[in-house]
Backbone as JSON, one array per atom type, in Angstrom:
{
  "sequence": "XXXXXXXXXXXXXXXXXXXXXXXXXXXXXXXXXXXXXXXXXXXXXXXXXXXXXXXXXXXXXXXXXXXXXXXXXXXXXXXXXXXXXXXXXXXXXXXXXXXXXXXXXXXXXXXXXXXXXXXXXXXXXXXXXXXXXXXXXXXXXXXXXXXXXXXXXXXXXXXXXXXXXXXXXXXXXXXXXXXXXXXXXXXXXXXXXXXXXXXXXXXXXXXXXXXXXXXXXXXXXXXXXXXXXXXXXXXXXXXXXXXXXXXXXXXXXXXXXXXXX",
  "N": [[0.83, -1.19, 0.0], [0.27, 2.04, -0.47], [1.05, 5.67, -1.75], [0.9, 7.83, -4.56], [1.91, 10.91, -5.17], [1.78, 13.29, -7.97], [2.93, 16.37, -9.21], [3.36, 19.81, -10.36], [5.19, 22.4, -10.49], [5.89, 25.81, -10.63], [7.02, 27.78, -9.45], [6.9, 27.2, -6.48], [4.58, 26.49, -4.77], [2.9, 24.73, -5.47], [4.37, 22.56, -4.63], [5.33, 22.88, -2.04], [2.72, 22.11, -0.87], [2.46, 19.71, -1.78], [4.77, 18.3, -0.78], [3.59, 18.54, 2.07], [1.54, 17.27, 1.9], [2.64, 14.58, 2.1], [4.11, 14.63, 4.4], [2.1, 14.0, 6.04], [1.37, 11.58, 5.44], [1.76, 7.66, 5.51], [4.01, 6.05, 3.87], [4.37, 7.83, 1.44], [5.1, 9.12, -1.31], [6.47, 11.89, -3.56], [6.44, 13.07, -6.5], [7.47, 14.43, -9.76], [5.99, 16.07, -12.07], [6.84, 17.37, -14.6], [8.92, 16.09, -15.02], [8.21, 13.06, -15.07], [7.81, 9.79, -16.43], [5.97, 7.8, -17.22], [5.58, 4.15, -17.53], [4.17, 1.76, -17.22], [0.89, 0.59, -15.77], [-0.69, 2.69, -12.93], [-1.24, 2.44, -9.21], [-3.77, 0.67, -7.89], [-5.41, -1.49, -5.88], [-6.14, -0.45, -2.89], [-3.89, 1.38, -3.26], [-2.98, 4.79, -3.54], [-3.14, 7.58, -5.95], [-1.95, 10.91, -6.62], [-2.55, 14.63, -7.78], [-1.63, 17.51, -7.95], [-1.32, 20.39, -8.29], [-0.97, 23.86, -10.32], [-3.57, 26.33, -11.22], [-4.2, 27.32, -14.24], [-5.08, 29.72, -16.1], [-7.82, 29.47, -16.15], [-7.99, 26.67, -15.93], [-6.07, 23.3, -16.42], [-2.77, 23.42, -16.75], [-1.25, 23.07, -19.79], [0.78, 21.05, -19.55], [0.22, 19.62, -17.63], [-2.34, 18.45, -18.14], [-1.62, 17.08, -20.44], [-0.08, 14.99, -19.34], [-1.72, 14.06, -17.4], [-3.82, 12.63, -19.34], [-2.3, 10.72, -20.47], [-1.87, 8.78, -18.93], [-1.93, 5.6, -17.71], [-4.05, 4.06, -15.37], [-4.34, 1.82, -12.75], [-7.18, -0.7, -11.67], [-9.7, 0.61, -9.42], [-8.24, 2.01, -8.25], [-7.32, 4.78, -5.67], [-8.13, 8.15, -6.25], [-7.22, 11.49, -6.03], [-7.18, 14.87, -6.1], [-5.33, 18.47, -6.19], [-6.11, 21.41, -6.17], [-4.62, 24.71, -6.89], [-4.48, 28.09, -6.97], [-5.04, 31.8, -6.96], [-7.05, 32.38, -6.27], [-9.16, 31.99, -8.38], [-12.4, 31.92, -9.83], [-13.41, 27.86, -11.03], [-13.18, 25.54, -13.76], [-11.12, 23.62, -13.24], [-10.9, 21.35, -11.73], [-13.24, 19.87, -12.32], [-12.69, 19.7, -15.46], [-10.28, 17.84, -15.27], [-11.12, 15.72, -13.76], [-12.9, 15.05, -15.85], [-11.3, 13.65, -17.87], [-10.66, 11.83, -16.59], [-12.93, 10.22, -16.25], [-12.87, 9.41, -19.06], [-11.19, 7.65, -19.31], [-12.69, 5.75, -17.85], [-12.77, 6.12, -14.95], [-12.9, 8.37, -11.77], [-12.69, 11.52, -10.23], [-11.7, 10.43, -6.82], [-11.41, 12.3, -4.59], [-11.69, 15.93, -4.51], [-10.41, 19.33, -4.26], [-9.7, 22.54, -3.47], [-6.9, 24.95, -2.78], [-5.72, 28.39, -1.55], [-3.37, 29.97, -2.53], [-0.03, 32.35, -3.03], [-0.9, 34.21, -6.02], [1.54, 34.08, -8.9], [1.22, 35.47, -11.3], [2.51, 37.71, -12.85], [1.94, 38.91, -14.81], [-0.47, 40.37, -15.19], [-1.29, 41.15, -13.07], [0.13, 42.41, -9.75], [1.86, 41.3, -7.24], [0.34, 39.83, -3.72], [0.78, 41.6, -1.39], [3.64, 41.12, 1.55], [2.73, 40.38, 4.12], [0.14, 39.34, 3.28], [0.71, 37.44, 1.92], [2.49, 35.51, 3.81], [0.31, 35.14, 5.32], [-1.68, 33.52, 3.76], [0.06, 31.41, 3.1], [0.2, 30.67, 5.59], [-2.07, 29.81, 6.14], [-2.99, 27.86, 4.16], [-1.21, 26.02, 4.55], [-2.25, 24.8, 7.04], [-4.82, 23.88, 5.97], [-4.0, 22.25, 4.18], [-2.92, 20.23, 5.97], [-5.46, 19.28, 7.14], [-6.57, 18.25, 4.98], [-5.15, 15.97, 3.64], [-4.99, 14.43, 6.01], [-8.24, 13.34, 5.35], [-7.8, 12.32, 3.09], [-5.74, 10.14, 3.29], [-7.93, 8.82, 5.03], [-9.12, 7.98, 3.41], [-11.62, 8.72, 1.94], [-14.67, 10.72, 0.17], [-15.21, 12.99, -2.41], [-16.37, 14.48, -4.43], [-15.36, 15.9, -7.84], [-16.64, 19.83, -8.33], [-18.41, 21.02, -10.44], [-17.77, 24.05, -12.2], [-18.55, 27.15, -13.61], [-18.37, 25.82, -16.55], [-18.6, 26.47, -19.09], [-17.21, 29.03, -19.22], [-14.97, 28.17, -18.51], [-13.67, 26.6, -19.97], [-13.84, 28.57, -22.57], [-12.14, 30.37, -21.28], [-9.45, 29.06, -20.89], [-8.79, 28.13, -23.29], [-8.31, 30.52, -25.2], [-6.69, 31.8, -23.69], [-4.12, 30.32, -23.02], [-3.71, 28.35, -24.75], [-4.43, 29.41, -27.69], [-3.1, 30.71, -30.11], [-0.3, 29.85, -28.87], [2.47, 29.36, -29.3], [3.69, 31.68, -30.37], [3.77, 33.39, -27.82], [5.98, 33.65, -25.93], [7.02, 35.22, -27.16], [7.1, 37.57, -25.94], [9.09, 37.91, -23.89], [11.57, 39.67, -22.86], [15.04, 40.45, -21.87], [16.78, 42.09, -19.1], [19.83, 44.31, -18.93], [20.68, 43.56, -16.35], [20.92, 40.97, -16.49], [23.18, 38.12, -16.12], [24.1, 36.24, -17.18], [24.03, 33.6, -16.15], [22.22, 31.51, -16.19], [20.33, 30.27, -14.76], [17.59, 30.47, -15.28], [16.77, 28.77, -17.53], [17.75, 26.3, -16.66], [15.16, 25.97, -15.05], [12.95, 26.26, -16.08], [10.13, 24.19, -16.92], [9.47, 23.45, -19.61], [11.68, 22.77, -20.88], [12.15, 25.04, -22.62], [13.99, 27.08, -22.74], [16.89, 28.21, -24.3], [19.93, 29.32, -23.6], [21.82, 31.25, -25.28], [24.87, 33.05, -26.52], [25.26, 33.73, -24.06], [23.29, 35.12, -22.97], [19.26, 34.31, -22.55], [17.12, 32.27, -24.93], [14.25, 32.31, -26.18], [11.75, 29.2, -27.2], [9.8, 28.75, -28.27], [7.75, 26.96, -26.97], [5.9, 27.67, -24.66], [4.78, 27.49, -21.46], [3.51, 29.23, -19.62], [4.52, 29.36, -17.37], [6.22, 31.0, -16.04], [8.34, 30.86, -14.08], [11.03, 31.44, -15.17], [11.24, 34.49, -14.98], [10.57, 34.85, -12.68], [12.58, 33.08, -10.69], [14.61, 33.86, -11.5], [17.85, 35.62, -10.86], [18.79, 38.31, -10.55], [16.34, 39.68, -11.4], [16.28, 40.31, -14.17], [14.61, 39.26, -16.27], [11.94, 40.39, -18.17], [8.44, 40.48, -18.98], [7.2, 41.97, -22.07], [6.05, 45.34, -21.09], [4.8, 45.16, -18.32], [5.83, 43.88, -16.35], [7.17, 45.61, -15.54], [8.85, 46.75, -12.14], [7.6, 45.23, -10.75], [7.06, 43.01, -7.76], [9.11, 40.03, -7.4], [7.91, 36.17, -7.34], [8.63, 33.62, -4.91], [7.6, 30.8, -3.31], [8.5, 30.73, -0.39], [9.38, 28.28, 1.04], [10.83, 26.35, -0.43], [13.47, 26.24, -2.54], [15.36, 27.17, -5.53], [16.76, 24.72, -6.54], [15.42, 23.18, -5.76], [13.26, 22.99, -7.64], [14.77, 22.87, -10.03], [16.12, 20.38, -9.52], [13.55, 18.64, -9.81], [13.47, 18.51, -11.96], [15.36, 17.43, -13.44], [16.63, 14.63, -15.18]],
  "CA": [[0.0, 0.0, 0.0], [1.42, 3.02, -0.94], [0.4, 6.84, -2.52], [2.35, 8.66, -5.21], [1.58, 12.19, -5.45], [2.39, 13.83, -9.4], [2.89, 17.79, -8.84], [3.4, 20.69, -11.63], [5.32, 23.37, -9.65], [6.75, 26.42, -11.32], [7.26, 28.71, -8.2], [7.01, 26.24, -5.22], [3.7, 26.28, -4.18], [2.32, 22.98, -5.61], [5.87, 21.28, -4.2], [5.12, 22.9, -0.63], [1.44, 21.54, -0.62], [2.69, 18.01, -2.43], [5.34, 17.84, 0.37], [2.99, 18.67, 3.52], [1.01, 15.94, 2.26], [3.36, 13.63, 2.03], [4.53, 14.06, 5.62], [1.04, 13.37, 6.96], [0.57, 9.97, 5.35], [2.43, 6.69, 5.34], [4.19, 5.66, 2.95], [4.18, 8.56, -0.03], [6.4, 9.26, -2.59], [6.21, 13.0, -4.75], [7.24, 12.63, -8.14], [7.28, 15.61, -10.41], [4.6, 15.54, -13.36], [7.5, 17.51, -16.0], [10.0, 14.43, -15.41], [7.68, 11.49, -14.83], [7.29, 8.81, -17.27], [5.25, 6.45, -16.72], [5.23, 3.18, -18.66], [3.1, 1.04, -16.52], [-0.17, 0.9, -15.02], [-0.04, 2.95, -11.33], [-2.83, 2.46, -8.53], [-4.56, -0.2, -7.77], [-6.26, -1.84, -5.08], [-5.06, -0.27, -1.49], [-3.21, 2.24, -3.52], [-3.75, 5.93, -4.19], [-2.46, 8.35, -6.61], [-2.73, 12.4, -6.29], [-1.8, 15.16, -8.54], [-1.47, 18.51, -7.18], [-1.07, 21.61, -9.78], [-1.61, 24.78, -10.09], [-4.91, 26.45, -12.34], [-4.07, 28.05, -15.01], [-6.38, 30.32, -17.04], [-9.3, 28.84, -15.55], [-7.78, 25.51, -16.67], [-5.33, 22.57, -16.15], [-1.81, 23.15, -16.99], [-1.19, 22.29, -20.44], [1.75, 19.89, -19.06], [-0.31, 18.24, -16.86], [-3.25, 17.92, -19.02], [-0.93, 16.04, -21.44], [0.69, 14.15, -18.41], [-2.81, 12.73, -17.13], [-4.38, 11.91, -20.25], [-1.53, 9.1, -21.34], [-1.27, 7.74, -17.74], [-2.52, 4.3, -17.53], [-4.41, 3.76, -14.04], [-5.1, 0.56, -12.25], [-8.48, -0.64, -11.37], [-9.69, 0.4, -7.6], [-7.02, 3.08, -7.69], [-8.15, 5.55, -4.74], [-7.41, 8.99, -6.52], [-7.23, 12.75, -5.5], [-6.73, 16.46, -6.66], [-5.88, 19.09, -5.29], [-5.83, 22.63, -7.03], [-4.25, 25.87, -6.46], [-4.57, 29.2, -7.3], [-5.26, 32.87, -6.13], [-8.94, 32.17, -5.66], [-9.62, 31.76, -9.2], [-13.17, 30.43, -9.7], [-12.3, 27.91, -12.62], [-13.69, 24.39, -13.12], [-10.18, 22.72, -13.19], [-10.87, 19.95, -11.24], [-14.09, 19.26, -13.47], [-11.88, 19.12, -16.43], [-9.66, 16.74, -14.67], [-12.35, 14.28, -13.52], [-13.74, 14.38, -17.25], [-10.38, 13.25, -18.48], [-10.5, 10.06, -15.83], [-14.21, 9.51, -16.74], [-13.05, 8.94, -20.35], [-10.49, 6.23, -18.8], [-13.82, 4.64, -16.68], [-12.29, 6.46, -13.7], [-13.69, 9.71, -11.19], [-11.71, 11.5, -8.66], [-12.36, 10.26, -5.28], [-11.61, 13.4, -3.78], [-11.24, 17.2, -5.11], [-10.07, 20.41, -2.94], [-9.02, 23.71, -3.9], [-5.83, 25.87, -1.74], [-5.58, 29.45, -2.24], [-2.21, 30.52, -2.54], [-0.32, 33.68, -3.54], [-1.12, 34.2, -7.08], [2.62, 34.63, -8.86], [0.98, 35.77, -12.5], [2.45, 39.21, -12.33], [1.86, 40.05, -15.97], [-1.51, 40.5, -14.95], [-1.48, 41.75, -11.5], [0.91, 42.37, -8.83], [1.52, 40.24, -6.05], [0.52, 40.04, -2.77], [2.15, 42.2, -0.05], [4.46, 39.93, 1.98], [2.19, 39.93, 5.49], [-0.73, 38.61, 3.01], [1.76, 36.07, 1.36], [2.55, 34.51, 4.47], [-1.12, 34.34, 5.93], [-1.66, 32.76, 2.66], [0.92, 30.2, 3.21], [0.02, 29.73, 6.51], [-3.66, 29.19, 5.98], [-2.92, 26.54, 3.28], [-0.58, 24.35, 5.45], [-3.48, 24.4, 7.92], [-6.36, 23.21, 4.91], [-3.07, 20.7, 3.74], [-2.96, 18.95, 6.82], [-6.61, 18.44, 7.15], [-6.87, 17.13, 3.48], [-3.88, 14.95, 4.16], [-6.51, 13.47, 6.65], [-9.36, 13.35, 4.76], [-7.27, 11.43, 1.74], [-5.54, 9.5, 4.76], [-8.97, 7.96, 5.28], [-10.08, 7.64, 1.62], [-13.1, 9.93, 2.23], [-14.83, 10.94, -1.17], [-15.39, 13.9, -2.51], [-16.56, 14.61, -5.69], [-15.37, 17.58, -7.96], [-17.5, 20.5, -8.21], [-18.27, 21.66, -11.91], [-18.25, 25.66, -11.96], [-18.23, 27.89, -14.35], [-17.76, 25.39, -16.89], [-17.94, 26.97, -20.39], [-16.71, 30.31, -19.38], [-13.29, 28.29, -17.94], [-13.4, 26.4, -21.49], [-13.36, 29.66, -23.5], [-10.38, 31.33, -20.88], [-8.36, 28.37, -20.79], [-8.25, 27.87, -24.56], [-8.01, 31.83, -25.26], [-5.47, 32.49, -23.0], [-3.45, 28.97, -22.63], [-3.82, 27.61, -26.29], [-4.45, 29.9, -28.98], [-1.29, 31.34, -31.06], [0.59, 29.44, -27.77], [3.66, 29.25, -29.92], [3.95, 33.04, -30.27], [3.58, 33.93, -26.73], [6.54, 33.65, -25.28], [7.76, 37.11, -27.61], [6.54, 39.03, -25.16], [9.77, 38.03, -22.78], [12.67, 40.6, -22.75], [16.16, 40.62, -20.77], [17.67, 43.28, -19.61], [21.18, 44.43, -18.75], [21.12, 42.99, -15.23], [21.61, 39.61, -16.63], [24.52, 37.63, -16.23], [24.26, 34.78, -18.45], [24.09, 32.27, -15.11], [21.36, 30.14, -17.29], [19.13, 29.7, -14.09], [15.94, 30.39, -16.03], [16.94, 27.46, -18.48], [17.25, 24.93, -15.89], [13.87, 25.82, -14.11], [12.09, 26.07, -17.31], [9.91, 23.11, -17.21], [9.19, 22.85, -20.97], [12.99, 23.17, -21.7], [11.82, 26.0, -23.51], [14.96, 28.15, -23.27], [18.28, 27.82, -24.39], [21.52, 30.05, -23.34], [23.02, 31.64, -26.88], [25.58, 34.16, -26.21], [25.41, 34.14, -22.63], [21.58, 35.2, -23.07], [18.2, 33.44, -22.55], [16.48, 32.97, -25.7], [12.93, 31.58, -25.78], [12.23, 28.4, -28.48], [7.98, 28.99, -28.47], [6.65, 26.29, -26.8], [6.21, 27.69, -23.2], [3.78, 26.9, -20.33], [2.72, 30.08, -18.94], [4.48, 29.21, -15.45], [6.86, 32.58, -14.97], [9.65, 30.32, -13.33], [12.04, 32.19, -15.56], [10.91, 35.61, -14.42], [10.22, 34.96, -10.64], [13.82, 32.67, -10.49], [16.13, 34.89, -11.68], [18.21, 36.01, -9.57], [18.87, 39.92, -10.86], [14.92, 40.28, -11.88], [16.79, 40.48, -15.14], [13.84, 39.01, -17.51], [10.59, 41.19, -18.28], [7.67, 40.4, -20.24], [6.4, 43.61, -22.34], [6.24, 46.33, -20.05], [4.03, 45.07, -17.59], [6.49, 43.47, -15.08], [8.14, 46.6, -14.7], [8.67, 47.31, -11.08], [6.76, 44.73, -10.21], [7.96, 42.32, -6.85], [8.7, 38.83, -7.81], [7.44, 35.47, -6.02], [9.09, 32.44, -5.19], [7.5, 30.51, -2.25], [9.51, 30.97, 0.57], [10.22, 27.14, 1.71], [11.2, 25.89, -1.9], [14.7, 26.5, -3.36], [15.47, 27.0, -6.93], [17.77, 23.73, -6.36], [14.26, 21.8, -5.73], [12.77, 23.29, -9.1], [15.83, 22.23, -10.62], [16.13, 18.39, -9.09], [12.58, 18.45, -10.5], [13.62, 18.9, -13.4], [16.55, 16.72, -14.01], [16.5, 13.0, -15.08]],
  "C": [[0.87, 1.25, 0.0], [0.55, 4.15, -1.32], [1.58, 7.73, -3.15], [1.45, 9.9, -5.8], [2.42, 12.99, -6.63], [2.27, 15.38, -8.83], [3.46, 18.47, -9.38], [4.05, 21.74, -10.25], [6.86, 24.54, -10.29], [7.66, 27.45, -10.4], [7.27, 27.89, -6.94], [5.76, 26.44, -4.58], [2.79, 24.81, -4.26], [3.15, 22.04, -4.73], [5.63, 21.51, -2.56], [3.76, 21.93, -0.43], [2.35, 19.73, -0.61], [3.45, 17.52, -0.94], [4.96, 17.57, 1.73], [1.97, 17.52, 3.61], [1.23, 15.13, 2.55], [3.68, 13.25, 3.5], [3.51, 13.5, 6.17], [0.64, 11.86, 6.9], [2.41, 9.32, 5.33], [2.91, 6.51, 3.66], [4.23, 6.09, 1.15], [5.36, 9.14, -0.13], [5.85, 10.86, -3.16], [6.95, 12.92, -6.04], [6.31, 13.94, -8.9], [6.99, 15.39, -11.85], [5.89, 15.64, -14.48], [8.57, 16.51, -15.82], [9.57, 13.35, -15.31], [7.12, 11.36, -16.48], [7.04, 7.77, -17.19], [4.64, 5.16, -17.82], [4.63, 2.11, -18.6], [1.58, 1.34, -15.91], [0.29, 1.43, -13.71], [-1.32, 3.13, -10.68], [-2.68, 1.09, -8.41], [-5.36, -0.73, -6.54], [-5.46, -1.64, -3.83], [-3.84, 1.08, -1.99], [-3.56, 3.86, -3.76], [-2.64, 6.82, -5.09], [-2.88, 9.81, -6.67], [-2.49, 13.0, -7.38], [-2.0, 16.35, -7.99], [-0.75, 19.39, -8.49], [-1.33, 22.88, -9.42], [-3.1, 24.72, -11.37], [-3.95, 27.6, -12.71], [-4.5, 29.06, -16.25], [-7.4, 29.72, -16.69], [-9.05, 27.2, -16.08], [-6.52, 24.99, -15.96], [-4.34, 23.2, -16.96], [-1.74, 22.62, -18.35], [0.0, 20.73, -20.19], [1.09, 18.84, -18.32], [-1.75, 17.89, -17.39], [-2.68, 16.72, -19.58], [-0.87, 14.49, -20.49], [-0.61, 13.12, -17.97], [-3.71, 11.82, -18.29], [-3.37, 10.57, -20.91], [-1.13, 8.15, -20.27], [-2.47, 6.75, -17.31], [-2.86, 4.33, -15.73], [-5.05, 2.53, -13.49], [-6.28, 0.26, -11.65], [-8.28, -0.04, -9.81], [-8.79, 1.53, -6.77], [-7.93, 4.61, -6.73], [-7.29, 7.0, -5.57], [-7.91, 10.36, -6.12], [-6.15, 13.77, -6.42], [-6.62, 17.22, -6.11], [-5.0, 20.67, -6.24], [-5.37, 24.16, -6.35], [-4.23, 26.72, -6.59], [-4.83, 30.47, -6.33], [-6.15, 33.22, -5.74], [-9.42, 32.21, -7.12], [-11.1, 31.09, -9.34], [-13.37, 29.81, -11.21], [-12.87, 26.17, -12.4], [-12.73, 23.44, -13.73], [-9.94, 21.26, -12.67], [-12.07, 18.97, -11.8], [-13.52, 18.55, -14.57], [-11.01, 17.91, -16.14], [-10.59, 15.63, -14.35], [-13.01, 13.8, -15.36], [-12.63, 13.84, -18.07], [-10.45, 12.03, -17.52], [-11.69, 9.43, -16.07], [-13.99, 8.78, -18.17], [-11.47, 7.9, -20.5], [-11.54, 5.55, -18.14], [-13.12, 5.0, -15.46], [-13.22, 7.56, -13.23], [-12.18, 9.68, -10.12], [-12.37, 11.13, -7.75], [-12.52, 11.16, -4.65], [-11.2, 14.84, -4.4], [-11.4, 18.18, -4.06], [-9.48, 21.32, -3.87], [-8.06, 24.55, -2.54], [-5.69, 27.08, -2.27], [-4.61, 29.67, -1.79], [-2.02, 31.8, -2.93], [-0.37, 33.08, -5.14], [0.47, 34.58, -7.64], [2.24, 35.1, -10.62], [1.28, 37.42, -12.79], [2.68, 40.09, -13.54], [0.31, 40.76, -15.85], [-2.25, 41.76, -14.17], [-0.27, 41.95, -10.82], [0.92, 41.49, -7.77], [1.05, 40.74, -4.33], [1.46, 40.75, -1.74], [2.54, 41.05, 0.74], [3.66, 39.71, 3.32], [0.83, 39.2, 4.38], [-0.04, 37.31, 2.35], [1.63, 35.58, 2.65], [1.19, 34.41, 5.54], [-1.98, 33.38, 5.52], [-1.52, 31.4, 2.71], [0.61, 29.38, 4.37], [-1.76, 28.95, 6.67], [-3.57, 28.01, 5.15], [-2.29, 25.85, 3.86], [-1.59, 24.08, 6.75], [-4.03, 23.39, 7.16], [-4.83, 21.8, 4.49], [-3.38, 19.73, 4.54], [-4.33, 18.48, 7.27], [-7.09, 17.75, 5.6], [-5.99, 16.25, 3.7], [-5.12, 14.0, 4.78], [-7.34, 12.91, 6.15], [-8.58, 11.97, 3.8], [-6.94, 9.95, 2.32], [-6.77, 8.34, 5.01], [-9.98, 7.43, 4.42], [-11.53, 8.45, 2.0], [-13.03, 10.31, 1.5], [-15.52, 12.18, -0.68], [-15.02, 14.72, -3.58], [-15.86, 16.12, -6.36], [-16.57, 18.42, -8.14], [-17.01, 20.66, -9.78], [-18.79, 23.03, -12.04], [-17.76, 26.36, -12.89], [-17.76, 27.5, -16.23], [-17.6, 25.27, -18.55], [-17.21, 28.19, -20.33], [-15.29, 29.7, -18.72], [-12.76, 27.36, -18.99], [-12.62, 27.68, -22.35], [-12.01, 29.95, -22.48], [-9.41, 30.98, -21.21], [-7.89, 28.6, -22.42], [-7.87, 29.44, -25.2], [-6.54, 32.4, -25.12], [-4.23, 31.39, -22.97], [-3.36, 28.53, -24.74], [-3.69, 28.08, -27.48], [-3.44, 30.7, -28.54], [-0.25, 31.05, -29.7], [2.22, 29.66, -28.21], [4.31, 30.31, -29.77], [4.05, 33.78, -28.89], [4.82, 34.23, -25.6], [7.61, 35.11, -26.4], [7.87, 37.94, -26.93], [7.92, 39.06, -24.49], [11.06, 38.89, -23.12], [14.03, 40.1, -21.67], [16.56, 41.46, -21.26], [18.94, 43.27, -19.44], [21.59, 43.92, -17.33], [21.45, 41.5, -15.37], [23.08, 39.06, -16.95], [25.0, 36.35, -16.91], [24.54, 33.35, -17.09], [23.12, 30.84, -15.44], [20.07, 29.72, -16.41], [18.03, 29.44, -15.04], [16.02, 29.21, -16.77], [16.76, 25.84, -17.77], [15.63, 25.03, -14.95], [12.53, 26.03, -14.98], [11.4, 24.43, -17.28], [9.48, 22.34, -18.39], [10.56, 23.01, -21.6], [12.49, 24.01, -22.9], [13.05, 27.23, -23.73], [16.36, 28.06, -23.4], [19.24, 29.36, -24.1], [21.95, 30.13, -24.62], [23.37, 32.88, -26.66], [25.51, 34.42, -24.76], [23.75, 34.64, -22.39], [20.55, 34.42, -23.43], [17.47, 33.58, -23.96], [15.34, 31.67, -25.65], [12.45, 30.65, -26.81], [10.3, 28.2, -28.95], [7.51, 27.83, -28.38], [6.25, 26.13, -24.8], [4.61, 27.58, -22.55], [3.19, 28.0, -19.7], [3.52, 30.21, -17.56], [5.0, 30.89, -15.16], [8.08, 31.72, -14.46], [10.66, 30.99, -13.69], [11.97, 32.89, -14.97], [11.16, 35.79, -13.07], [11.67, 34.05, -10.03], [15.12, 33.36, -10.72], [16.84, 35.82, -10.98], [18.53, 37.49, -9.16], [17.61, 40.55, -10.97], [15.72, 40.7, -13.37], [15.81, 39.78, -16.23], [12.51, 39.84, -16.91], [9.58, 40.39, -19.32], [7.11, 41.12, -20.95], [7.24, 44.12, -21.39], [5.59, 46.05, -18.68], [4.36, 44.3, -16.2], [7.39, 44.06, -14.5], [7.83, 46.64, -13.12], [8.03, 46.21, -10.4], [7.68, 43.49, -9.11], [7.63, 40.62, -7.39], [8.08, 37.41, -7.17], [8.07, 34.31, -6.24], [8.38, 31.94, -3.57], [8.56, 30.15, -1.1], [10.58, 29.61, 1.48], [10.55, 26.27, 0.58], [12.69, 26.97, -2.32], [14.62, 26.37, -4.47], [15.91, 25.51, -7.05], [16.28, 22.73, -6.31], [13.73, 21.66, -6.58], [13.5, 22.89, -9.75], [15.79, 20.7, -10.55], [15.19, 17.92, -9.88], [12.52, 18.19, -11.71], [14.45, 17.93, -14.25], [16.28, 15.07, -14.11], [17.65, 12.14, -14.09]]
}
């Protein structure tokens, strides 16, 4: 008996959650969605499997979309979600259940955590006393889902909002995706140290000339942006000035590991 928790984490908030679960139960493993490959059935009877993500445009992750739709699951498999965002309301964990329905699966259990939001082409972030009330309110709600999962206790997803988080996702996430990563700039504070490249989870950027350059097939996360260690990448104009976010008990070095085969 066992539970292996999959987890998308571009800034460290999925990897804090994934991890706080982990301590509460027996016997779990975290394994990171952009390096897992899975060439077997996983689950089965006495087993559970999680995935833990953020929402993204009112939607799954295109990475971990991909990632759950080709993963084989064993009958009986006890499974759970658990979603994250800045209070988005977004019917991500719908979409996710209708991708295990069309394996003959359901989630057992679905939960949403509100974190800080780190989308800061958008918005700005949280001031730092609401960041960590944030943080600390979600390792509260962790360790009672921990529980809850802990005791297999169901709990269906909720379906909300669920053509208007169709149109966002595909809008904002999907269409002319290729092109989107034009927007990103570096400036003169960069030092050609390559971070952004290794914490890129779509190996989307390569180092030429000592500078990041972007290869158009990126994810939306920001890891570049919010990892760098000068604030030396922009997107547009719209991240001028703006403060960056990395969750505070996550190292680049764990985004990295994540990363590496």
């Amino acid at each position: 008996m066992g539970t292996k928790i999959f987890y998308f984490s571009a800034t460290g908030n999925s990897l804090q959650i994934a991890r706080n679960i982990a301590k509460e139960m027996d016997n779990a493993v975290v394994l990171p969605i952009a390096r897992s490959e899975i060439n077997e059935p996983v689950g089965g009877v006495g087993e559970s499997i999680g995935f833990i993500f953020p929402i993204y445009f009112n939607g799954l992750p295109r990475l971990v979309k991909r990632f759950i739709e080709t993963l084989d699951i064993a009958p009986d498999t006890y499974c759970f979600a658990i979603a994250n965002s800045g209070g988005t309301r977004s019917n991500s964990l719908g979409t996710l259940d209708d991708i295990l329905i069309s394996k003959n699966f359901r989630l057992s259990f679905a939960d949403e955590i509100k974190m800080p939001s780190n989308y800061i082409i958008t918005h700005p972030l949280p001031d730092k006393v609401q960041i960590e009330n944030l943080i600390a309110k979600a390792t509260i709600k962790t360790k009672i889902i921990a529980e809850s999962i802990s005791n297999y206790e169901l709990k269906p997803a909720k379906r909300k909002a669920r053509l208007w988080s169709k149109i966002v996702n595909y809008i904002f996430l999907y269409k002319n995706a290729s092109k989107w990563d034009e927007g990103f700039r570096v400036t003169k504070k960069c030092t050609g140290c390559g971070l952004c490249a290794k914490v890129c989870p779509a190996k989307n950027i390569k180092i030429e000339n000592q500078l990041p350059s972007w290869q158009h097939s990126c994810e939306k996360c920001l890891a570049c942006i919010h990892w760098c260690p000068n604030g030396a990448i922009e997107y547009g104009k719209s991240t001028n000035e703006r403060t960056r976010y990395r969750n505070p008990n996550i190292k680049a070095q764990d985004i990295i590991n994540s990363l590496e085969a």
